[in-house]
C-alpha positions as CSV (number, residue, x, y, z in Angstrom):
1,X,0.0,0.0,0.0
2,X,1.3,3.1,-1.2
3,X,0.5,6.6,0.3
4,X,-0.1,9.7,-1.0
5,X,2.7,12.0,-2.1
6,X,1.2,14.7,0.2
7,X,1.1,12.0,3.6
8,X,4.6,11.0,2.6
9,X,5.9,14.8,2.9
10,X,3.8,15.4,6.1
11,X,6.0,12.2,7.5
12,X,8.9,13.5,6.5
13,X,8.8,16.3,7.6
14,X,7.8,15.8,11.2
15,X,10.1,12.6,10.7
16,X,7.2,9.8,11.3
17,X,9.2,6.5,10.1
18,X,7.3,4.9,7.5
19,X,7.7,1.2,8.1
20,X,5.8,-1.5,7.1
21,X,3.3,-2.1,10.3
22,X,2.4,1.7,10.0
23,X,1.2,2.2,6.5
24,X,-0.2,-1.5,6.3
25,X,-3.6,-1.9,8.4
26,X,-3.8,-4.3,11.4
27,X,-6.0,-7.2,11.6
28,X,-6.5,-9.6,13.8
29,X,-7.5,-9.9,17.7
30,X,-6.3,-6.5,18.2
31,X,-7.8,-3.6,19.7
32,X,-9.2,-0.9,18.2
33,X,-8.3,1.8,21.3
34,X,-4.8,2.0,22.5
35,X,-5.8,3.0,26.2
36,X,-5.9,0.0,28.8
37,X,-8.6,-1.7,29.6
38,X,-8.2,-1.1,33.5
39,X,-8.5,2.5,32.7
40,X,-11.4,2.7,30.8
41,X,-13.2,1.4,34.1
42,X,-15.3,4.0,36.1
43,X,-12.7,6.0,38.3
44,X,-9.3,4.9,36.7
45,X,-9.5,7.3,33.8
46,X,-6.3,9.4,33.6
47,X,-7.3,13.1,34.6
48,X,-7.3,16.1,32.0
49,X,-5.0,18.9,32.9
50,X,-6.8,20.9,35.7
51,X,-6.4,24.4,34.1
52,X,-7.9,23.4,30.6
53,X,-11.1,21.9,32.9
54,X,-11.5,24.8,34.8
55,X,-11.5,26.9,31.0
56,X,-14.4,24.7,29.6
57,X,-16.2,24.8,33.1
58,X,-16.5,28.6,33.2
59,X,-17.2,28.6,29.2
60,X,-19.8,26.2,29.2
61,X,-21.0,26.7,32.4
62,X,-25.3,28.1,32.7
63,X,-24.6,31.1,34.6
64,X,-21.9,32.4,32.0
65,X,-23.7,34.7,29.7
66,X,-23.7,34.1,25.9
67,X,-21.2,35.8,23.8
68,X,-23.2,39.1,22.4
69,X,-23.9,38.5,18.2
70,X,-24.7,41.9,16.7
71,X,-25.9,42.7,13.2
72,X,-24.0,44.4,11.1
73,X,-25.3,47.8,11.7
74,X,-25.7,47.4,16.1
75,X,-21.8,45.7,15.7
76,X,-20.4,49.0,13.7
77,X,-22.2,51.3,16.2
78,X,-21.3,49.5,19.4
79,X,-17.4,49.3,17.9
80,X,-18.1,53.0,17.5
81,X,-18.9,54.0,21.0
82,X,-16.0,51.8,22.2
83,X,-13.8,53.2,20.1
84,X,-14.7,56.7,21.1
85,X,-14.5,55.6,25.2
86,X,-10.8,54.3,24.1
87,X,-10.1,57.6,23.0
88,X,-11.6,59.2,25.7
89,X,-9.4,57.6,28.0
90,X,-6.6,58.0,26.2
91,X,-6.6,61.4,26.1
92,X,-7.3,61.7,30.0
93,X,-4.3,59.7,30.5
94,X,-2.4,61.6,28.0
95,X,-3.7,65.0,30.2
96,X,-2.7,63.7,33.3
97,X,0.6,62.4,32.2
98,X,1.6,66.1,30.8
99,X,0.0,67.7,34.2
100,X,2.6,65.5,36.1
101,X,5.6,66.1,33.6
102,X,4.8,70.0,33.8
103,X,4.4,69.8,38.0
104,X,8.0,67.9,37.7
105,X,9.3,70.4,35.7
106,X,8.2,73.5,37.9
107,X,10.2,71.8,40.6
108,X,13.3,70.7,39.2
109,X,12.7,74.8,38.0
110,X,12.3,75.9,41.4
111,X,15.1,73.6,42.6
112,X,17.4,75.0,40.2
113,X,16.3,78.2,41.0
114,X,17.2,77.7,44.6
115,X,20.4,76.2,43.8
116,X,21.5,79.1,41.5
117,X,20.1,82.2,42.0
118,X,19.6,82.4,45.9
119,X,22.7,84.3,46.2
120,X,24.0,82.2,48.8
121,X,26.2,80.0,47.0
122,X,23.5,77.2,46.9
123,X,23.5,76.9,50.9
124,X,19.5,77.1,51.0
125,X,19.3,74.5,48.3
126,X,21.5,71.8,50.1
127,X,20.1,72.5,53.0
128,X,16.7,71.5,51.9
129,X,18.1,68.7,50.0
130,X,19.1,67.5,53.5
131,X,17.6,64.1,54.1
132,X,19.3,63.4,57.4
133,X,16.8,63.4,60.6
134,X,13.4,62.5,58.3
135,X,14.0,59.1,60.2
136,X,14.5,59.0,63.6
137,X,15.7,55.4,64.5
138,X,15.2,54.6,60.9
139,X,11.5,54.4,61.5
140,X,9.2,56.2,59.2
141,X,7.4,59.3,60.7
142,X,4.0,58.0,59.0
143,X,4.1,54.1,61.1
144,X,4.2,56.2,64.5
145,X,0.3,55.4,64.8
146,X,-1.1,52.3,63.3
147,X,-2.5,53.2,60.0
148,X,-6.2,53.0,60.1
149,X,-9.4,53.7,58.4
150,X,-11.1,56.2,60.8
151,X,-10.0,58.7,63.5
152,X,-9.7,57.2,67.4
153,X,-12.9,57.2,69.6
154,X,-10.7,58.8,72.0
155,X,-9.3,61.8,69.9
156,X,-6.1,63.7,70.4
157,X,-4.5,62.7,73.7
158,X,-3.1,66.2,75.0
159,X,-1.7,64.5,78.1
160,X,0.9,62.6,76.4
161,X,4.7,63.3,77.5
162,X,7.4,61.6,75.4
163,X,9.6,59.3,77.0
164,X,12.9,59.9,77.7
165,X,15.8,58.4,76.9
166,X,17.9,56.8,79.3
């Protein structure tokens, strides 16, 4: 049995060795399924991969809504308004992003400003470059009170003395 020139390229190429018992068909008390008859039984069958079950579960699944099929006319005009709320966006991120670069660049103006033209030979500017005492025994200012979602039902404490060091 001979096969096709277009079989006989497709084995070649992903290098399927054509031999005898694979072109010529089996007969005889062989079966037709290659998986083992103890795993066919109930309970024994070798398990999918999890991940592509969990896929087809939430696919298939009743509560999953259908996929939405448009006409022509309701597709083009729903692409339309999403398009335009794409835009939208964009260009609010696009505002925001230049509001940010244009606050950056009034500081590092201000800064320079500071560091040049003070008069002081840049004194005021390295002194509030200074990061030395923000953290006092390396431990942020902002973790002194355990953060929270609302005020204390007590309020301000006025009472309260630091300890001192000994």
């Amino acid at each position: 049995m001979r096969l096709s020139p277009v079989l006989a390229s497709l084995a070649n190429v992903f290098k399927i060795p054509l031999s005898k018992s694979t072109i010529t068909p089996t007969t005889g008390t062989r079966s037709f399924s290659t998986t083992n008859a103890l795993l066919k039984r109930k309970g024994n069958a070798p398990r999918g991969d999890r991940r592509v079950t969990l896929i087809r579960y939430f696919l298939w699944h009743p509560l999953t809504p259908r996929p939405l099929r448009f006409s022509r006319t309701r597709f083009l005009r729903h692409w339309t308004i999403h398009r335009a709320w794409q835009l939208f966006q964009a260009q609010q991120r696009r505002a925001h992003q230049l509001e940010l670069q244009r606050q950056w660049q009034a500081m590092q103006g201000a800064c320079e400003e500071l560091r040049v033209g003070a008069g002081d030979g840049g004194k005021l500017f390295r002194k509030s470059m200074n990061k030395k005492g923000i953290f006092r025994d390396l431990f942020p200012i902002e973790y002194g009170r355990m953060q929270t979602e609302a005020p204390s039902r007590e309020g301000w404490n006025h009472e309260w003395k630091r300890m001192e060091k000994k």
